[in-house]
C-alpha positions in Angstrom: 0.0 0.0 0.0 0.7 4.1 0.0 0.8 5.7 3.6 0.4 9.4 4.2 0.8 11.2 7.7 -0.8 14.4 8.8 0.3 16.6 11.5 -3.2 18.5 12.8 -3.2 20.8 15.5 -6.0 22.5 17.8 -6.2 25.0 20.3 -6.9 22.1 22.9 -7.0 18.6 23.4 -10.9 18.6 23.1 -10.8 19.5 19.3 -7.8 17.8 18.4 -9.7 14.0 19.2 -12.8 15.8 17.5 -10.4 16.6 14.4 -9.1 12.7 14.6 -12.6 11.3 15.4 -14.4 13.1 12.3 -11.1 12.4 9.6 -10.8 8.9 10.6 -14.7 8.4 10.3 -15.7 5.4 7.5 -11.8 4.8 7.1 -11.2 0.7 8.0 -11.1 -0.4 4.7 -10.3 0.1 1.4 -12.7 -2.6 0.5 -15.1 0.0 0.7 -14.1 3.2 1.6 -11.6 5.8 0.3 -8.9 5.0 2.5 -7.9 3.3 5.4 -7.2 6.1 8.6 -7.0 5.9 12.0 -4.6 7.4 14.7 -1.0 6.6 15.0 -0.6 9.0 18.1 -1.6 12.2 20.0 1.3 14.4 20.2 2.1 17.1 23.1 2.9 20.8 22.2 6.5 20.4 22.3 5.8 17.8 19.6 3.7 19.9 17.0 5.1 23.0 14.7 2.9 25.7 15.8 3.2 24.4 19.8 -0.1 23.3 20.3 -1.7 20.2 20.8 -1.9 17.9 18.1 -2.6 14.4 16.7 -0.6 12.4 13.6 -2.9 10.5 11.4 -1.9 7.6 8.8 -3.7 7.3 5.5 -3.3 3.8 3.7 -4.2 3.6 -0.1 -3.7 0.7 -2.7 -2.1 3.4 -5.0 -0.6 7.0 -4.7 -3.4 8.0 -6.4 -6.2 7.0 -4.1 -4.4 8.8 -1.4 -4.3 11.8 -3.9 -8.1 12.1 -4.0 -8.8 10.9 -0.1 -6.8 13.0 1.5 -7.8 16.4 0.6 -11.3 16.0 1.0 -11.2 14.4 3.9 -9.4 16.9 5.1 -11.5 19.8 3.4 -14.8 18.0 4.8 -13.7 17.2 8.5 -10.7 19.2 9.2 -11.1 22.7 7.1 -14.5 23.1 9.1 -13.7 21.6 12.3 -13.0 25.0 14.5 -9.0 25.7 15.4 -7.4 23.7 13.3 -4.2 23.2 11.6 -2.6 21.0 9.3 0.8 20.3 8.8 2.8 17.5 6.7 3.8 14.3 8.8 6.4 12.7 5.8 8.1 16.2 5.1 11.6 15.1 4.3 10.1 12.6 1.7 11.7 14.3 -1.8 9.0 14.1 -4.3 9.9 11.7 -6.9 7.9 9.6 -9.4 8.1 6.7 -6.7 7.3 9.0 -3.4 5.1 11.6 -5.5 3.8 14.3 -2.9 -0.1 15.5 -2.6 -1.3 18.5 -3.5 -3.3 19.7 -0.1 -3.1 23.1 1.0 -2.4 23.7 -3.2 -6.2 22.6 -4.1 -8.3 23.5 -1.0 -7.1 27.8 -1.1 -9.5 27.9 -4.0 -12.1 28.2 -1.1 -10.7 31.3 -0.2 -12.3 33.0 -2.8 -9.2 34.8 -3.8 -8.6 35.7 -0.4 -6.3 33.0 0.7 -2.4 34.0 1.1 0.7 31.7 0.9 4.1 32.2 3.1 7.1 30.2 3.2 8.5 29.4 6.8 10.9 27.3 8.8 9.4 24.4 10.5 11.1 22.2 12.8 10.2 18.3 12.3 10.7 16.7 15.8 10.8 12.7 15.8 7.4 10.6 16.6 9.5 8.7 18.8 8.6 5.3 17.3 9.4 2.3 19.0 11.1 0.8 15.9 13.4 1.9 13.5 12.0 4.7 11.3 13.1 5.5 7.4 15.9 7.8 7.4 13.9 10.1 5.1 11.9 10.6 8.2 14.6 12.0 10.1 14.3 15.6 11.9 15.3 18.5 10.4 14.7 22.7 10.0 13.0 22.9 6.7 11.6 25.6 4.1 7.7 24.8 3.8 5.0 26.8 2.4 2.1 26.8 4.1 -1.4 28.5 2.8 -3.6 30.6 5.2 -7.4 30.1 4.1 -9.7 32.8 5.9 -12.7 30.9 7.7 -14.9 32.7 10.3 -12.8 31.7 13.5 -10.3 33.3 11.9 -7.4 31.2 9.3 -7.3 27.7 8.6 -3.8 27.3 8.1 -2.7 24.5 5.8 0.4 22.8 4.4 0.7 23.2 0.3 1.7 19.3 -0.5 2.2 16.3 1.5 4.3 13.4 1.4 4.1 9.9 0.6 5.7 6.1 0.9 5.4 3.0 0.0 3.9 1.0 3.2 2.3 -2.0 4.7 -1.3 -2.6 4.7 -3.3 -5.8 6.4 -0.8 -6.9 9.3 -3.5 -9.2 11.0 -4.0 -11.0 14.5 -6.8 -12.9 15.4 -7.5 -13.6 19.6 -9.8 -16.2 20.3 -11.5 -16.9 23.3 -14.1 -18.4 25.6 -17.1 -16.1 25.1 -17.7 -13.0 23.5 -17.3 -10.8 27.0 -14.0 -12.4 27.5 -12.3 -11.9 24.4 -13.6 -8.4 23.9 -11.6 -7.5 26.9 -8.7 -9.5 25.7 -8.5 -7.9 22.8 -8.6 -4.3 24.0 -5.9 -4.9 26.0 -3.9 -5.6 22.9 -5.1 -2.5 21.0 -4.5 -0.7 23.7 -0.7 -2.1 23.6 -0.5 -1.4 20.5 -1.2 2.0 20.6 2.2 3.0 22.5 3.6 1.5 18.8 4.9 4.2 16.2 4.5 3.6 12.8 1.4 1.9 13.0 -2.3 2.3 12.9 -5.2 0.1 13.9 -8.4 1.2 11.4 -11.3 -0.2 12.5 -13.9 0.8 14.8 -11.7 0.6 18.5 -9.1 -1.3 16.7 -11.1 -4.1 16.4 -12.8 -6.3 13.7 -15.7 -8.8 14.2 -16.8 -9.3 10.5 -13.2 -10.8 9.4 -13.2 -11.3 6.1 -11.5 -13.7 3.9 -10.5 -13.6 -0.1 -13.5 -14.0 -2.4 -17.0 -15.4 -2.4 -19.4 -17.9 -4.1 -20.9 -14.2 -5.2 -18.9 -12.6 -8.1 -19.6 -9.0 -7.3 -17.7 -9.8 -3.5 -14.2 -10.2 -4.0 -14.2 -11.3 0.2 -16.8 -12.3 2.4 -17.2 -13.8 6.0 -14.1 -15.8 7.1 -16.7 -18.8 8.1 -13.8 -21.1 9.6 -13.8 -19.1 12.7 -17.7 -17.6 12.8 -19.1 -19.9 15.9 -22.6 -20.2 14.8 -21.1 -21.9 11.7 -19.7 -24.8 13.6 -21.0 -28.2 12.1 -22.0 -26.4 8.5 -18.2 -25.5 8.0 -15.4 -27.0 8.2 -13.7 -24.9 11.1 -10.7 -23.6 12.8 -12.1 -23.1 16.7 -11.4 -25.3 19.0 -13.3 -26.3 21.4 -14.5 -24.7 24.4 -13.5 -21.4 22.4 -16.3 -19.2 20.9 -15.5 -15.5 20.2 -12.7 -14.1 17.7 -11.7 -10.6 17.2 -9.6 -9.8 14.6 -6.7 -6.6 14.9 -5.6 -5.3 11.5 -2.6 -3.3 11.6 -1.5 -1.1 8.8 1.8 0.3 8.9 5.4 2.3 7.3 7.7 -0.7 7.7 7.9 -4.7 8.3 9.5 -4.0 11.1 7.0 -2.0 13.1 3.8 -4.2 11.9 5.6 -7.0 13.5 6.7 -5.1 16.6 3.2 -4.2 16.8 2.1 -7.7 16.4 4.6 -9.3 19.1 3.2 -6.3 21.9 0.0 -6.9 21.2 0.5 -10.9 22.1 2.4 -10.2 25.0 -0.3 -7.8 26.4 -3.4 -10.3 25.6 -1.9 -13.1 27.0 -0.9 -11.2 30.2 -4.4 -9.9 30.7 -5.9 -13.7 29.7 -3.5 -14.7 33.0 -5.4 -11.8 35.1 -8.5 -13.1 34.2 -7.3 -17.2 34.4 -8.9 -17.7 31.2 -8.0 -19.4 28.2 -6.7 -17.5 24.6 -5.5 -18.8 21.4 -3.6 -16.6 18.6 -4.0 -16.9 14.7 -3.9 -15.3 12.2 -5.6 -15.0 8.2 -3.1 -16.6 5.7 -5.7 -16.7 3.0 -3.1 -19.0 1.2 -0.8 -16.1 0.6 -3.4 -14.6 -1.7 -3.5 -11.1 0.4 0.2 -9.5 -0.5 3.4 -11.1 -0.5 4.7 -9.6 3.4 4.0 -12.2 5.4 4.1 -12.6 9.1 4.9 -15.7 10.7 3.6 -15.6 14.3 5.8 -17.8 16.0 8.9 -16.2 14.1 7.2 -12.6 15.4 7.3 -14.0 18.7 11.0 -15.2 18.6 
């Protein structure tokens, strides 16, 4: 997949998890939506370019070009009108080539200025995310030239960055956590998202982190190119042939999108670790998978026990 990162920024910590709340809205999966989204961090003012509070977002696309059309309107529709906001380029240090082509942002959505927007060229400092894995040296920090574009809105500007960067990434990462009931493994699993959250690099899309309607690759129905992965649906058990065993009756799924192999599988091993110490809180039984689907989904492939070693 492409990744993207924005940098947004409000005048608290209230609108900046508004700003992330309404951008990552309808973003889990490509399947159907424009583009996967969710949050890879919330970042204190020390961390942000203007010094206020902020949040970095990941956008994952199946080309550049989806990410060319995503981005800027969701970022015209949910972050242009959300009140105090600012946007800034997360991948600044990326040089624009024909394999890392940048995004125009700030560049397409002045026109709603009206003629009255205004552009200035200033020095921003990129300070590091601090992932927990190695990041790509173009992601380095550094002082650089940017040129920003101040749109006038009625709270005041909306102040935006003129293009955006982007790489070449990781989509589809995937863990599935089975347990004894539904109660159970819900909580088993949250303490895995929630693990994975202290994780750079790395976003989990879907609603809370967390899938229930795991899919697998294609369908009996030609127009579906995936449907229910029925080997591990529960109330399937003696129609299929299946992959729970017994005395198990719950699966969550965590898909984990991300810049690098090495921080999907980072994000992979923490996530274990943290389910399997909260399964030994609650005495209770769990058992890891995850979707292979024969090694039709992409060619990275992450071996658990290998993760785990």
């Amino acid at each position: 997949m492409w990744a993207a990162r924005l940098i947004v920024t409000a005048i608290d910590e209230h609108w900046v998890r508004i700003a992330a709340t309404e951008t990552c809205g309808y973003g889990t999966s490509v399947i159907g939506c424009d583009a996967e989204a969710g949050v890879e961090r919330f970042l204190s003012a020390e961390e942000t370019p203007d010094g206020r509070p902020g949040v970095s977002l990941l956008f994952f696309g199946f080309k550049a070009e989806n990410l060319r059309k995503a981005v800027p309107n969701r970022v015209g529709q949910c972050l242009m009108t959300c009140p105090t906001t600012a946007v800034y380029d997360g991948m600044p240090d990326v040089v624009a080539t024909d394999e890392t082509p940048r995004i125009d942002l700030g560049k397409r959505l002045r026109f709603f200025g009206d003629g009255h927007q205004k552009s200035k060229q200033v020095t921003i400092s990129t300070v590091p995310l601090d992932a927990t894995v190695d990041v790509p040296a173009t992601l380095a920090p550094t002082h650089s030239l940017r040129r920003l574009w101040r749109i006038p809105v009625m709270d005041g500007e909306f102040t935006c960055e003129e293009s955006i960067g982007t790489l070449k990434a990781i989509g589809g990462g995937n863990l599935l956590i089975c347990g004894i009931d539904q109660r159970t493994t819900l909580d088993l699993t949250r303490a895995a998202v929630d693990a994975i959250a202290s994780c750079g690099d790395v976003i989990t899309p879907f609603p809370g982190g967390i899938v229930r309607s795991g899919s697998k690759v294609g369908s009996r129905y030609k127009s579906m190119f995936a449907s229910t992965n029925d080997e591990y649906c529960p109330t399937l058990r003696g129609k299929v042939k299946t992959k729970l065993r017994d005395g198990f009756h719950c699966v969550y799924e965590i898909v984990i999108n991300g810049l690098s192999e090495s921080a999907i599988s980072h994000a992979m091993k923490i996530g274990m670790v943290a389910a399997h110490r909260r399964a030994e809180e609650l005495k209770t039984k769990i058992v890891f998978s995850a979707g292979n689907y024969g090694g039709k989904l992409g060619k990275f492939h992450f071996k658990l026990r290998e993760v785990m070693a």
